[in-house]
C-alpha positions in Angstrom: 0.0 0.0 0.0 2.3 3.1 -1.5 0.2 5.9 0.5 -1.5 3.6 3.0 -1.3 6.2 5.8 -3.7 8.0 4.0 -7.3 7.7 4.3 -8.0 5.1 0.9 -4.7 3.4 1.8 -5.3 2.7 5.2 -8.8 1.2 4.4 -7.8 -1.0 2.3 -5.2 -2.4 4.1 -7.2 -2.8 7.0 -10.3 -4.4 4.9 -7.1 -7.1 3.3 -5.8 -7.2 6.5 -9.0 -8.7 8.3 -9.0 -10.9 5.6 -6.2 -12.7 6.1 -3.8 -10.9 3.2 -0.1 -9.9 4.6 -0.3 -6.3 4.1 2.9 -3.9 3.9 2.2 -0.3 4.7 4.1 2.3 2.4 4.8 6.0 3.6 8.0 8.4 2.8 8.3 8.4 6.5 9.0 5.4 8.1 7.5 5.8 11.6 4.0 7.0 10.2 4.5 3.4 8.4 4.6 1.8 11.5 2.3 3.6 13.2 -0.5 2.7 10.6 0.6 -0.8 10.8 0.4 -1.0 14.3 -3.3 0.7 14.2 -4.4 -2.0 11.7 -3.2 -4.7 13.6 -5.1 -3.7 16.5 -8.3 -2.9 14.4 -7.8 -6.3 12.1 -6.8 -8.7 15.0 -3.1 -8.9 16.5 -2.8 -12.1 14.2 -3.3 -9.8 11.0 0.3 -9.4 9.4 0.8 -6.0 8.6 4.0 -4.0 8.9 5.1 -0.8 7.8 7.7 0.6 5.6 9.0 3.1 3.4 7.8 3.3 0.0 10.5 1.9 -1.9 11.7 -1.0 0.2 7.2 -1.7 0.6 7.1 -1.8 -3.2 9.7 -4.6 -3.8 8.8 -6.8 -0.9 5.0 -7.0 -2.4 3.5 -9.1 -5.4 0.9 -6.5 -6.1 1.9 -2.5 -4.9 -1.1 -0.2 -4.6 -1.0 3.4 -5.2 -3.3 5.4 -3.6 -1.4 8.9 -3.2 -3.0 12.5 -3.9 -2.8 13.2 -7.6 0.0 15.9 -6.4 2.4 13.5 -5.1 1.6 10.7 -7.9 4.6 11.5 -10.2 7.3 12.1 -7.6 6.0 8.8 -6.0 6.3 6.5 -9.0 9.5 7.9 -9.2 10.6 6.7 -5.6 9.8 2.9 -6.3 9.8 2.1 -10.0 13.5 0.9 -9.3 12.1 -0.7 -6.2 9.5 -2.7 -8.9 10.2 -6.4 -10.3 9.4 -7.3 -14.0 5.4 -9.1 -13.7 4.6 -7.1 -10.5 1.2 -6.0 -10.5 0.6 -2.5 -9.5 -2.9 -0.6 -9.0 -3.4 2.8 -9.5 -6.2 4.4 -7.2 -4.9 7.5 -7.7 -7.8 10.0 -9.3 -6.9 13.2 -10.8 -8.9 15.7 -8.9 -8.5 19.5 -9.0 -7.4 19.9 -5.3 -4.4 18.9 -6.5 -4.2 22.7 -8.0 -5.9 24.2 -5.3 -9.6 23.7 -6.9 -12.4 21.9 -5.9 -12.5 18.4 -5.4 -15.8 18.0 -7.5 -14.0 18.4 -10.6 -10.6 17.0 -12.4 -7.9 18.2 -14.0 -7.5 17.9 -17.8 -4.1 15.1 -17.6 -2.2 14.9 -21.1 -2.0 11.0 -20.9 -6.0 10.9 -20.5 -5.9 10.1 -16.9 -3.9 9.2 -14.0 -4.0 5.6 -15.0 -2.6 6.6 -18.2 0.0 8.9 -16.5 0.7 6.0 -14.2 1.3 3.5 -17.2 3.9 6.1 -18.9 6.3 6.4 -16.0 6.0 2.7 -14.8 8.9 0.3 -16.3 7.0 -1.0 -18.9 7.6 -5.1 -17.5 5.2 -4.5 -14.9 1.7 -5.1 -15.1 -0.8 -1.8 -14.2 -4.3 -2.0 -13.5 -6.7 1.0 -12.5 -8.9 -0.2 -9.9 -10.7 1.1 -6.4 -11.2 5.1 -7.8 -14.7 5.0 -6.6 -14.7 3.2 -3.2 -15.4 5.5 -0.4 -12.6 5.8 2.1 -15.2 6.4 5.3 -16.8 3.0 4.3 -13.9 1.1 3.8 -12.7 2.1 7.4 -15.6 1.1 9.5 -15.5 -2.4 9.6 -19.0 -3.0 11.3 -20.4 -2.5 7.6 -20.1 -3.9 4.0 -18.9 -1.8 1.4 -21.8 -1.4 -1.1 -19.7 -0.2 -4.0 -19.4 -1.9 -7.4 -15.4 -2.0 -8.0 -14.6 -1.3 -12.0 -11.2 -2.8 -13.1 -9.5 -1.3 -16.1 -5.9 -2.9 -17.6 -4.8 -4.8 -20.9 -3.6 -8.0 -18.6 -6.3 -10.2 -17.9 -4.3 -12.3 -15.7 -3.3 -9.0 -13.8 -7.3 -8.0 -13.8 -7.9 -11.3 -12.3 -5.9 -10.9 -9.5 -7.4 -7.7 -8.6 -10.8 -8.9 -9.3 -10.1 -11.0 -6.2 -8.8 -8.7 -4.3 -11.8 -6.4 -4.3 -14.1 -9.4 -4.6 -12.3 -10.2 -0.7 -13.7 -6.9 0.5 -17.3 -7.9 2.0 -20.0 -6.3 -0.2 -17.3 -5.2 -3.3 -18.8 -6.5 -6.5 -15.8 -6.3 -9.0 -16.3 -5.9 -12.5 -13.7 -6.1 -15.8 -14.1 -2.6 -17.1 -11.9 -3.1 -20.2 -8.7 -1.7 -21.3 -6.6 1.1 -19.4 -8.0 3.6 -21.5 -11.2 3.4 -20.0 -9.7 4.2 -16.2 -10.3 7.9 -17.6 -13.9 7.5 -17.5 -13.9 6.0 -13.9 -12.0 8.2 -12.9 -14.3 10.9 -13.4 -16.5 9.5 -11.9 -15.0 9.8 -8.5 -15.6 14.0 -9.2 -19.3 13.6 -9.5 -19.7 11.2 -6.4 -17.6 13.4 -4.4 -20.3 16.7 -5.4 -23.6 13.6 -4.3 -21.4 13.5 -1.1 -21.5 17.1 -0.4 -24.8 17.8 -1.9 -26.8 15.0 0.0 -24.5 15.4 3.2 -22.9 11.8 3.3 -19.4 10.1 2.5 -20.5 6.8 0.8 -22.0 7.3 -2.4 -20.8 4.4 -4.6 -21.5 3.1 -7.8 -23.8 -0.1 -8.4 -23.8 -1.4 -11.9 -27.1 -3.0 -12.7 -27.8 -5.5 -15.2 -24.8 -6.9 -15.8 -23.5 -10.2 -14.0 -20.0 -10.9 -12.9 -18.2 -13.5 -13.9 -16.4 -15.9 -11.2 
């Protein structure tokens, strides 16, 4: 989890951690690592395994690295671990371009020239790894309150099915998380979007969990 101090980071980990996933918590400071860790143990269970560690030496100890940093810090983050990354690693961007990042308002997002953070994500990534664009729309004050499900629909964009299967499970671990394939990379643009106009429901109907529920369409095991 690159970012798992954060608010998105820190829920998943603790929603993997509960489920029996060995979870490695990623900050550019090491005792905020730690401390997270430490939280999410005692939340998850003291048997969860979850430890805490700088971004760089969390990338390369994990088989699939999560990114879930502001859009501010995305670049400058990539930057600290792609050496860190192993040729077949999977790694998920979360990461959503909104305009806070520039001072503006988080119900809108900034025009990015690769089409999305996904996309941005996919040009400075060594190109043997795998990327996949997945959890944009999950909402970070349901994922941390482990007395509920998380009633979100999950939409998984990539061009490695094998990678998107993986992931597909991982969200599917979540209790309530329906995961869906949502096609190539290119697609992570619309998603990501998406997160702008959930964020403006939030405000407007004075909540923090809208979500997205697909209808009509069944998943496939």
């Amino acid at each position: 989890m690159i970012g798992g101090t954060g608010d998105e980071g820190y829920g998943l980990a603790l929603r993997w951690a509960k489920q029996g996933y060995e979870v490695v918590i990623g900050s550019r400071d090491a005792e905020k690592a730690r401390s997270a860790a430490n939280k999410i143990r005692d939340a998850a269970g003291r048997n969860s395994r979850v430890t805490g560690l700088v971004n760089p030496e969390a990338a390369s100890k994990a088989d699939v690295v999560v990114i879930t940093v502001p859009f501010a810090a995305l670049i400058d983050t990539i930057k600290s671990i792609r050496g860190s990354l192993r040729p077949g690693q999977i790694v998920v961007n979360v990461t959503v371009p909104l305009e806070t990042a520039v001072g503006g308002s988080a119900t809108r997002t900034v025009e990015v020239w690769d089409g999305s953070a996904g996309g941005l994500a996919s040009r400075l990534l060594p190109k043997e790894v795998r990327l996949v664009s997945a959890f944009n729309n999950v909402s970070a004050e349901m994922l941390n309150d482990l007395s509920r499900e998380v009633d979100c629909d999950v939409l998984v964009c990539g061009g490695d099915a094998e990678a998107k299967k993986t992931v597909i499970d991982l969200a599917r671990a979540i209790p309530g998380v329906r995961a869906l394939d949502a096609g190539p990379l290119e697609n992570s643009r619309i998603v990501e979007q998406l997160t702008a106009l959930l964020v403006s429901l939030n405000i407007r109907y004075g909540v923090k969990t809208a979500g997205l529920r697909i209808t009509g369409v069944q998943s496939k095991n």
